[in-house]
C-alpha positions as CSV (number, residue, x, y, z in Angstrom):
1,X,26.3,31.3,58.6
2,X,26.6,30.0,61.9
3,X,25.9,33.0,63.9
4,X,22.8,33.7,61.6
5,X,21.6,29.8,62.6
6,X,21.8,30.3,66.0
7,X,19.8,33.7,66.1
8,X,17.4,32.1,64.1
9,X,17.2,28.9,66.6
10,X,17.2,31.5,69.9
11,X,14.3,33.2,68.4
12,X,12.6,30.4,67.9
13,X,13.0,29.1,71.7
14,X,12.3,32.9,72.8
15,X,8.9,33.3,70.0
16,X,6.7,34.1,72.6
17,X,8.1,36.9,73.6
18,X,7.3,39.0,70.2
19,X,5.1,39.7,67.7
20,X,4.9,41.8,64.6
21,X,5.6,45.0,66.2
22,X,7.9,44.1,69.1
23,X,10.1,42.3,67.0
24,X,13.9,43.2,67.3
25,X,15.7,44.6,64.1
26,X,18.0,41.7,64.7
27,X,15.8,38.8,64.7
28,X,14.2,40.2,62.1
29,X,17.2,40.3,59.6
30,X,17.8,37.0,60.7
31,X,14.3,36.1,59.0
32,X,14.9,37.8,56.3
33,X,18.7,36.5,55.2
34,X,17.5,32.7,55.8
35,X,14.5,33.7,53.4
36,X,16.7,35.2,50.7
37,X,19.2,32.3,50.9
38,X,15.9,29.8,50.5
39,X,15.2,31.8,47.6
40,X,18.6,31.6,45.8
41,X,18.6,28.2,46.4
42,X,21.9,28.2,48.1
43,X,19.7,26.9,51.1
44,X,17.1,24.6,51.3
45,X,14.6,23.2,54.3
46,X,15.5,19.8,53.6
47,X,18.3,18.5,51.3
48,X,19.8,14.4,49.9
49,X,23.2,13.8,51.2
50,X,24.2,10.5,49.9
51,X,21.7,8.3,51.0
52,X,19.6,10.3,53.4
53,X,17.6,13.2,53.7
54,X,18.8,15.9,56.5
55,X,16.5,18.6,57.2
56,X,18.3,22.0,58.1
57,X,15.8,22.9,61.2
58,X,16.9,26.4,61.3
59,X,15.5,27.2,58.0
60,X,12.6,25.5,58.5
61,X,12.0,27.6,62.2
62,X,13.2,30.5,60.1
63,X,10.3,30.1,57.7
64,X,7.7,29.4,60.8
65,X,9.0,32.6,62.1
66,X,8.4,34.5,59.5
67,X,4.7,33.6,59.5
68,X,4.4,35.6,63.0
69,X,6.5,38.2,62.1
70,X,5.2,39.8,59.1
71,X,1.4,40.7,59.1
72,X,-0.9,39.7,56.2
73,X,-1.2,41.7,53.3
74,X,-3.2,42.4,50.4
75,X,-1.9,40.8,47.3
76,X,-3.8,42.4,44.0
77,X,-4.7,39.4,41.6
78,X,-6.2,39.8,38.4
79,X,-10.0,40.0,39.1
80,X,-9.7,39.1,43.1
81,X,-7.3,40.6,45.8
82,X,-6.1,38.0,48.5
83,X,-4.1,37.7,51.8
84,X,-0.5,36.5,52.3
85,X,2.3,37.0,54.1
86,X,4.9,35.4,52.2
């Protein structure tokens, strides 16, 4: 998990230097692993421990990056189509 944390955190410092299409596989992967662990619930942005909330940064980058990574796309709705990119 570490080695997925720190890709996620060097992308983040490096963002400017890719886009949608000039993303690496790597980072990519990165993205989506952090996203699938959000998902199962085995990670979260922010969790209690005792007393005090910690925020896990990385996820929260990861999710930020994943906003300029993947393009919008239509998203068929019953009446209306919409954009997202989540």
């Amino acid at each position: 998990m570490q080695n997925l944390e720190n890709t996620i955190n060097n992308a983040f410092e490096n963002r400017a230097d890719f886009d949608s299409k000039t993303v690496s596989t790597n980072i990519r992967s990165a993205v989506e692993q952090s996203l699938a662990l959000l998902d199962s619930g085995e990670g979260r942005v922010a969790e209690k421990k005792g007393d005090d909330w910690v925020v896990n940064q990385w996820l929260k980058k990861a999710v930020l990056l994943s906003f300029k990574i993947n393009d919008n796309r239509v998203m068929e709705g019953d009446v209306n189509g919409y954009y997202d990119k989540v």
